[in-house]
N, CA and C of each residue as an Amber inpcrd file, in Angstrom:
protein
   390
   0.8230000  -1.1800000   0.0000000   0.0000000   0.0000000   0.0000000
   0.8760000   1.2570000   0.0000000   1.7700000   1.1890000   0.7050000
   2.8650000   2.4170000   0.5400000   3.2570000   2.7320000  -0.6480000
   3.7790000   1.7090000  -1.3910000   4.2780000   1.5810000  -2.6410000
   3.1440000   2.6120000  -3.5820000   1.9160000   2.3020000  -3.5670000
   0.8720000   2.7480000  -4.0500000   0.5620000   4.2310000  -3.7570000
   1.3580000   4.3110000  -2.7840000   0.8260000   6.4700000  -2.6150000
   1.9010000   6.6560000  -3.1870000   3.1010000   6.4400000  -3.8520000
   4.0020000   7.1270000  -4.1100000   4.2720000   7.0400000  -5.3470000
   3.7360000   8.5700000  -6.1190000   3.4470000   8.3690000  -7.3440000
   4.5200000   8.4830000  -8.1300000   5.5490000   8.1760000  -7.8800000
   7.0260000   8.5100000  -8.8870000   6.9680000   6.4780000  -9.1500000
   6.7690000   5.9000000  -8.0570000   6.5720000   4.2820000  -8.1430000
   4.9710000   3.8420000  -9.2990000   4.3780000   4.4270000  -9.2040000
   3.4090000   3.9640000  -9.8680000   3.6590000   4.7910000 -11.3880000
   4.1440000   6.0760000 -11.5270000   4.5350000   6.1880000 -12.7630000
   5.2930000   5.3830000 -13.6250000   6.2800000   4.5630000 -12.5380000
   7.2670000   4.1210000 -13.2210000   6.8140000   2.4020000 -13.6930000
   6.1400000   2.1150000 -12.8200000   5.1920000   1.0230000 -12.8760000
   4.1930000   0.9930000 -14.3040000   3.4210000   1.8410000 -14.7690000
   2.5840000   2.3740000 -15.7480000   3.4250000   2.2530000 -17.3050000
   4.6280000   3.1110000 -17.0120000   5.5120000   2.9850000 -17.9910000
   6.4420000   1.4490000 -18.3480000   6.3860000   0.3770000 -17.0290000
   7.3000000  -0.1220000 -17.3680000   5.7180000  -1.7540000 -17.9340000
   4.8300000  -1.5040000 -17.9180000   3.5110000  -1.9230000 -18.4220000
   3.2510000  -1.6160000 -19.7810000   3.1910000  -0.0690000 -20.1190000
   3.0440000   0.0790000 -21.5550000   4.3200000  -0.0840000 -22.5180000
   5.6530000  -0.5360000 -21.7530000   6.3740000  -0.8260000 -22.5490000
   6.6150000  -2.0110000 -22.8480000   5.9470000  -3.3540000 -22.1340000
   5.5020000  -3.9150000 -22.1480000   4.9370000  -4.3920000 -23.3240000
   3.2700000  -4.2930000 -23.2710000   2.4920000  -3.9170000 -24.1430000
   2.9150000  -3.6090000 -25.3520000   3.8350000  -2.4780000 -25.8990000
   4.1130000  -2.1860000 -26.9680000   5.0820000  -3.3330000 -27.8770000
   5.9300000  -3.8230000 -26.9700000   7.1120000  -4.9020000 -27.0170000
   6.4540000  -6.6200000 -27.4160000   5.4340000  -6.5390000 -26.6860000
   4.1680000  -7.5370000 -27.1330000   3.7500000  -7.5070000 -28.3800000
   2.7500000  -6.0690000 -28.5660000   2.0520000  -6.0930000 -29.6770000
   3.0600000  -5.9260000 -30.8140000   4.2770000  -5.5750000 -30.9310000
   5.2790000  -5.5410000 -31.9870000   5.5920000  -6.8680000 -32.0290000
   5.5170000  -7.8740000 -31.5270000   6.2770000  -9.2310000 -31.2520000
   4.6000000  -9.5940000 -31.9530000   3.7520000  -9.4880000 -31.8710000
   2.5290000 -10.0620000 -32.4960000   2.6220000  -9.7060000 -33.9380000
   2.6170000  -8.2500000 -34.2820000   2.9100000  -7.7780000 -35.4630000
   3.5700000  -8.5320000 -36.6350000   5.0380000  -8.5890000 -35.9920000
   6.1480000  -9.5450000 -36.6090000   5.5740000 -10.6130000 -37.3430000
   5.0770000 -11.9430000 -35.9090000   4.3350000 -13.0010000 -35.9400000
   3.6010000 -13.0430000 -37.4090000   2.6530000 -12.5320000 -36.9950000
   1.5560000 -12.7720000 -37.8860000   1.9540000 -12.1110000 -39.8020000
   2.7390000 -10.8790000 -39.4430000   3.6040000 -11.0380000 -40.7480000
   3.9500000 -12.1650000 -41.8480000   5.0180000 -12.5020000 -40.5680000
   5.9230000 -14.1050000 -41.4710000   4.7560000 -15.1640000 -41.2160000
   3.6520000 -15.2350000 -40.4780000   2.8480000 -16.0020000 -41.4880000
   1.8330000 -15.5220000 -42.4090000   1.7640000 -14.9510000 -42.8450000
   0.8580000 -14.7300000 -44.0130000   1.7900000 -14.6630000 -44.8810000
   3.1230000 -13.8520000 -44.8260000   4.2870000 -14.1180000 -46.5490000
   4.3400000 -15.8410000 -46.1580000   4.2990000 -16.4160000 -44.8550000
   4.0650000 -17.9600000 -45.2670000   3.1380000 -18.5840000 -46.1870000
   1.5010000 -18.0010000 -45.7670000   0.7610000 -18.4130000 -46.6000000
   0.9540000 -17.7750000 -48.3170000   1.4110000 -16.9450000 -48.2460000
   1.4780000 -16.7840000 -49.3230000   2.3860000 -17.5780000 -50.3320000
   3.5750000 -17.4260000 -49.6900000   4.6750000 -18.0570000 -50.6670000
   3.8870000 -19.1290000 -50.5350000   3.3710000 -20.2610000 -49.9200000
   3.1660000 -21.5950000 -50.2550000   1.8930000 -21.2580000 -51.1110000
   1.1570000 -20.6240000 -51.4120000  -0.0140000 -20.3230000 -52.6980000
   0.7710000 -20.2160000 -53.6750000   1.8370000 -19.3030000 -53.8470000
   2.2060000 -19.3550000 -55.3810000   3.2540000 -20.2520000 -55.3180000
   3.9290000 -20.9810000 -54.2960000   4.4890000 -22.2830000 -54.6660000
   3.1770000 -23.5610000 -55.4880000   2.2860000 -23.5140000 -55.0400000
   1.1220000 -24.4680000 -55.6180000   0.9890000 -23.8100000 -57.0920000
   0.4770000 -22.7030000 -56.8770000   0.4860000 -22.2920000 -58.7870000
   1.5270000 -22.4290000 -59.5170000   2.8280000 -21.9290000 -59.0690000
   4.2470000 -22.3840000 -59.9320000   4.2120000 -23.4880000 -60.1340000
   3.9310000 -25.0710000 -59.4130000   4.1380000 -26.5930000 -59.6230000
   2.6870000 -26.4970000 -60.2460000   1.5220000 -25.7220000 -60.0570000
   0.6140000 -26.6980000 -61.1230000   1.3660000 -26.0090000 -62.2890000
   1.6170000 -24.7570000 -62.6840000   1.8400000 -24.3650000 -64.1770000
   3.2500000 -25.0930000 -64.7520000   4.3350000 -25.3540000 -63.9420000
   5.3150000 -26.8220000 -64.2890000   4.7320000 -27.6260000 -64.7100000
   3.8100000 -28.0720000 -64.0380000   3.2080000 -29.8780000 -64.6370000
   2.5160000 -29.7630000 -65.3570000   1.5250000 -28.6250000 -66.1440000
   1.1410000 -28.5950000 -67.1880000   1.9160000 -28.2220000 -68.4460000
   2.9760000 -27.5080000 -68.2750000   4.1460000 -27.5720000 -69.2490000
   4.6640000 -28.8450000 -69.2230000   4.9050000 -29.3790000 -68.2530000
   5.6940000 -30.7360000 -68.4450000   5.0900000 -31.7340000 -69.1830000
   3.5700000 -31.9110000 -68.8840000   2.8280000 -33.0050000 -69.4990000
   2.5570000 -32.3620000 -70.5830000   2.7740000 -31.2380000 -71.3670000
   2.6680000 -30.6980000 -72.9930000   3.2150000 -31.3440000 -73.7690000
   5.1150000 -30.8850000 -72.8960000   6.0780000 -31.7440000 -73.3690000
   6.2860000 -33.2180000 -73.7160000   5.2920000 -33.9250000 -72.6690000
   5.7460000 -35.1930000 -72.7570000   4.3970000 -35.7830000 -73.6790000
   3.4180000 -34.8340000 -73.9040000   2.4400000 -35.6330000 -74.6230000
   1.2660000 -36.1810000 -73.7860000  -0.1220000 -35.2980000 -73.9760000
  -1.3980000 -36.1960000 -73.0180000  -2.2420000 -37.0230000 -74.1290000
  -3.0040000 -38.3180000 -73.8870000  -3.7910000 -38.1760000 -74.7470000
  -5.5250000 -38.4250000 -73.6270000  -6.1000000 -38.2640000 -74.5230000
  -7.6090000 -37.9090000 -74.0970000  -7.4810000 -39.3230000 -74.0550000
  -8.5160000 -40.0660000 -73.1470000  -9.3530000 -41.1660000 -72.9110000
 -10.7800000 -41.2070000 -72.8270000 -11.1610000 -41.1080000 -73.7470000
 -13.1830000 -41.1390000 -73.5980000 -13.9600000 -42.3590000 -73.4030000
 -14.6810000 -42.1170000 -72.9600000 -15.9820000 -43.1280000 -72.8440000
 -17.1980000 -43.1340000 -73.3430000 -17.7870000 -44.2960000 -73.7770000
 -19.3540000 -44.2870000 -73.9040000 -20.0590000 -43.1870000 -73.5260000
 -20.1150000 -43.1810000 -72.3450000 -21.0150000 -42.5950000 -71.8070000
 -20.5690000 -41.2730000 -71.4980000 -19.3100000 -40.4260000 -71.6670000
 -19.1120000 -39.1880000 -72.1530000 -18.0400000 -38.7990000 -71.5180000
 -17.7850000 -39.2190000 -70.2390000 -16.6450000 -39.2230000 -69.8510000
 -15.7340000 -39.3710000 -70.2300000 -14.4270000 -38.2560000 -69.7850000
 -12.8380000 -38.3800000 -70.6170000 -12.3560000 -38.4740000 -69.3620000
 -10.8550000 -38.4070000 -69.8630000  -9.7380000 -38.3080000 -68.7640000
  -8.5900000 -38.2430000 -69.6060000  -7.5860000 -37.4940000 -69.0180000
  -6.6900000 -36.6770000 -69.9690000  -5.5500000 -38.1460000 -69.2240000
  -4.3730000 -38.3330000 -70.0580000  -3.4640000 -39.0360000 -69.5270000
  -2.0450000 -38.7660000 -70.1600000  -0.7800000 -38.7080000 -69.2840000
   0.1890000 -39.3230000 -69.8680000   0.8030000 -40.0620000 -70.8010000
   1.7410000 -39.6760000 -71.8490000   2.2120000 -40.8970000 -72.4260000
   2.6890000 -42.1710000 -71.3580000   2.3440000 -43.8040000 -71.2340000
   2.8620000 -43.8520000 -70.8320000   2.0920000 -45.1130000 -69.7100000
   0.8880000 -44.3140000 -69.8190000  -0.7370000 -44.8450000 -68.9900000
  -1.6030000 -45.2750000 -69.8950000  -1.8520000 -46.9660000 -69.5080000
  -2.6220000 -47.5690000 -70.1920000  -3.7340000 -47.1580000 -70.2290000
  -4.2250000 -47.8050000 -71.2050000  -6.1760000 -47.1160000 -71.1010000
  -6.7920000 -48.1520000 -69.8720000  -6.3390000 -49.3900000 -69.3570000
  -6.6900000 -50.2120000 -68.2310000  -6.4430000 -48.9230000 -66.8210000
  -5.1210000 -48.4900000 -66.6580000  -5.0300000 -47.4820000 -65.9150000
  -5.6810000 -46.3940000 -65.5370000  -6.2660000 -46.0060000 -66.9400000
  -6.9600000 -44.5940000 -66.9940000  -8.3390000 -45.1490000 -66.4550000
  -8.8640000 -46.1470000 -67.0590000 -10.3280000 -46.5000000 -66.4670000
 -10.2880000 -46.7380000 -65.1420000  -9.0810000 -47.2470000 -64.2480000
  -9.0800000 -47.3720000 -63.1800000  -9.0190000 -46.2580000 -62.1130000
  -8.1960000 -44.6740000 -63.0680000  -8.2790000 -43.6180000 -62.1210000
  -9.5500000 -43.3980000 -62.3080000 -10.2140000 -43.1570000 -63.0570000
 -11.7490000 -42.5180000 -63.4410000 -12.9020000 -43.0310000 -63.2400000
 -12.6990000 -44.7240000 -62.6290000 -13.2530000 -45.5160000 -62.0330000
 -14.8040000 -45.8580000 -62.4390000 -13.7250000 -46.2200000 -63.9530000
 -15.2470000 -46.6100000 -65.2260000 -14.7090000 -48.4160000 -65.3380000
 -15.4610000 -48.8930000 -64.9920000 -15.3110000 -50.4550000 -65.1440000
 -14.7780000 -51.0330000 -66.2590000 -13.2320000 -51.4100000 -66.1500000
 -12.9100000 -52.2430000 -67.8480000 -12.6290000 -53.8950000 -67.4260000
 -13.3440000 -54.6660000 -68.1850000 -12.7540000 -55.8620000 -67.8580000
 -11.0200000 -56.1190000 -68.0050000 -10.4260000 -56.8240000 -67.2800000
  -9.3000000 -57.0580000 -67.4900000  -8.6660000 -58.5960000 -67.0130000
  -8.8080000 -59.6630000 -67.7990000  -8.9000000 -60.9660000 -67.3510000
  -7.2080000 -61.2350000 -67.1720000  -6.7010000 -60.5220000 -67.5400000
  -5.0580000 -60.4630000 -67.3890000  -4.2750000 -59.9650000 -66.5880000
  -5.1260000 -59.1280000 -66.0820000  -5.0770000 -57.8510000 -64.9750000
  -3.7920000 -56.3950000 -65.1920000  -4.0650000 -56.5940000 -67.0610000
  -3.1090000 -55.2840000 -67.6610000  -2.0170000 -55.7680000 -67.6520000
  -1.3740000 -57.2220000 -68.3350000  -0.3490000 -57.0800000 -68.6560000
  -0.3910000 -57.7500000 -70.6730000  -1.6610000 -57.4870000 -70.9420000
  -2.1450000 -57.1240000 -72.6960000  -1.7450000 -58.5090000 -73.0010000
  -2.2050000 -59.4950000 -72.3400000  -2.3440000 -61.1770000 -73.0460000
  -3.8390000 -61.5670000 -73.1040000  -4.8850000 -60.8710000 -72.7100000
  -6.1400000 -62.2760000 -72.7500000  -6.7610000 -60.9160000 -73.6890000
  -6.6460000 -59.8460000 -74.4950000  -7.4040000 -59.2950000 -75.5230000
  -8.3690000 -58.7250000 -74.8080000  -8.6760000 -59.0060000 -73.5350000
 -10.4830000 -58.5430000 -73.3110000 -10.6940000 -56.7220000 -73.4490000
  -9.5550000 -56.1670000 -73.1570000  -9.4790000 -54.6870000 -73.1950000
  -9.5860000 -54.0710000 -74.7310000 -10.5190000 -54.1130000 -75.2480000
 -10.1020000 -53.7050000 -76.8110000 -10.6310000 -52.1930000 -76.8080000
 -10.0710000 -51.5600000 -77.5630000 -10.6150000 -50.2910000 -77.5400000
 -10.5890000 -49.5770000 -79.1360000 -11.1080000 -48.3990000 -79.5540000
 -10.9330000 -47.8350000 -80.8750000 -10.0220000 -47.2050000 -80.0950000
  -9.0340000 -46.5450000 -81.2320000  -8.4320000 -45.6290000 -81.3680000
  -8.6110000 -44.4810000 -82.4380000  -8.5800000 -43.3660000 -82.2440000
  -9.2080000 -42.1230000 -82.8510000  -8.2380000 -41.1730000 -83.1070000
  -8.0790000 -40.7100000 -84.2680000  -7.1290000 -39.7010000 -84.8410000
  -6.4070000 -39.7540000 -85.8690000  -5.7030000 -38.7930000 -86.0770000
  -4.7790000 -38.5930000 -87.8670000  -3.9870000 -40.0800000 -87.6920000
  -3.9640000 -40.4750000 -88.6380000  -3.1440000 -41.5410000 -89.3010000
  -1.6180000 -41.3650000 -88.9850000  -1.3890000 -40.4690000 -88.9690000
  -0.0600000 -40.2260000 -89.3220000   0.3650000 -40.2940000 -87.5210000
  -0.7830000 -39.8700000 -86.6960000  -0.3150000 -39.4090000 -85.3970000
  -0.3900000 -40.9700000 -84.7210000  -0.9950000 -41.9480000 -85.2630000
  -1.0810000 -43.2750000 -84.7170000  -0.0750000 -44.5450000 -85.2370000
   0.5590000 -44.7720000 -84.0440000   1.9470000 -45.5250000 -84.5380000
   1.3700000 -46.5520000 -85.1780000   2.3080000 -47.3540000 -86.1210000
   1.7860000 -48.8910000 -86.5070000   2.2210000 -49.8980000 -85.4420000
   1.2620000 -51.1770000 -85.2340000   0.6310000 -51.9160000 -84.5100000
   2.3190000 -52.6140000 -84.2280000   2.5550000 -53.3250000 -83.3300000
   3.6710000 -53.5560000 -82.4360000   3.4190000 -55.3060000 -83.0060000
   4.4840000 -56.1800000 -83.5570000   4.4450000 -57.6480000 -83.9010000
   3.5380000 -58.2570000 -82.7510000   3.7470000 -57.8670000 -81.4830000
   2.3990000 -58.4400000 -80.1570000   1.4440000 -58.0900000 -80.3740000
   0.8440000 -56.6320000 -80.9160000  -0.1080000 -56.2370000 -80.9160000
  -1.1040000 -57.1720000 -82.4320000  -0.1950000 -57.1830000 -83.2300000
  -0.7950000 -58.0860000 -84.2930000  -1.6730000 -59.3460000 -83.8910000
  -0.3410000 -60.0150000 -83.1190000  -0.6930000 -61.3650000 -82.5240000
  -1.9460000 -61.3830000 -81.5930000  -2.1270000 -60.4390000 -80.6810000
  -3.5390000 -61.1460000 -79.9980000  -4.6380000 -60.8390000 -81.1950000
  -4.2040000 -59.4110000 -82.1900000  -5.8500000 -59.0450000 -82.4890000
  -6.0700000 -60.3430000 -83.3690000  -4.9360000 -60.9930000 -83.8950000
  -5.3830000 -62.0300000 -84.8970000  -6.3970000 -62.8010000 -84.6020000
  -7.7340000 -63.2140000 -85.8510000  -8.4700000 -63.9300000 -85.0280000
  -7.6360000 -65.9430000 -84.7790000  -8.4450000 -66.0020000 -83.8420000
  -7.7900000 -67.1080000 -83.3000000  -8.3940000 -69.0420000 -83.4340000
């Protein structure tokens, strides 16, 4: 209580509170700064790697996969059409289980002539009839 009538102690008390306070809310300031340039840089880290991987898969070649029923799915060189039906989770029989011996996977293929390789000596062999 003494302490308390003597106002050179409670000034100094007041001051050594709002300096405090200020030393705080600058230490919050900071904080919350470096995370939001956190959130940020990791947003345009996500847009830089998606716009990479769509250059990359330009480069390397996608082709469309369609379906009956209207559904596509874009793919890799690289990814079987057994694969692709399996990401897109359209039912293909596969009695071989995708390694292209029991024929059951047959599919058209669609496009310029020129852009469709000729048929592989295996590939001959299953379509042959049998």
């Amino acid at each position: 209580m003494e302490l308390a009538r003597n106002p050179e102690w409670v000034a100094e008390t007041l001051r050594s509170i709002t300096a405090r306070r200020r030393t705080g809310s600058a230490r919050w300031r900071r904080f919350i700064l470096v995370l939001r340039l956190f959130f940020i840089g990791a947003i345009l880290a996500v847009l830089l790697a998606r716009v990479v991987r769509r250059h990359w898969r330009k480069r390397q070649g996608v082709s469309r996969v369609t379906y009956p029923d209207g559904r596509f799915i874009d793919v890799s060189r690289g990814v079987s059409v057994l694969e692709a039906s399996r990401l897109l989770g359209v039912p293909h029989a596969s009695v071989c289980g995708g390694r292209g011996r029991c024929s059951t996977c047959r599919s058209r293929i669609e496009g310029a002539a020129s852009a469709i390789p000729p048929p592989s000596a295996e590939e001959i062999k299953v379509a042959a009839p049998r």
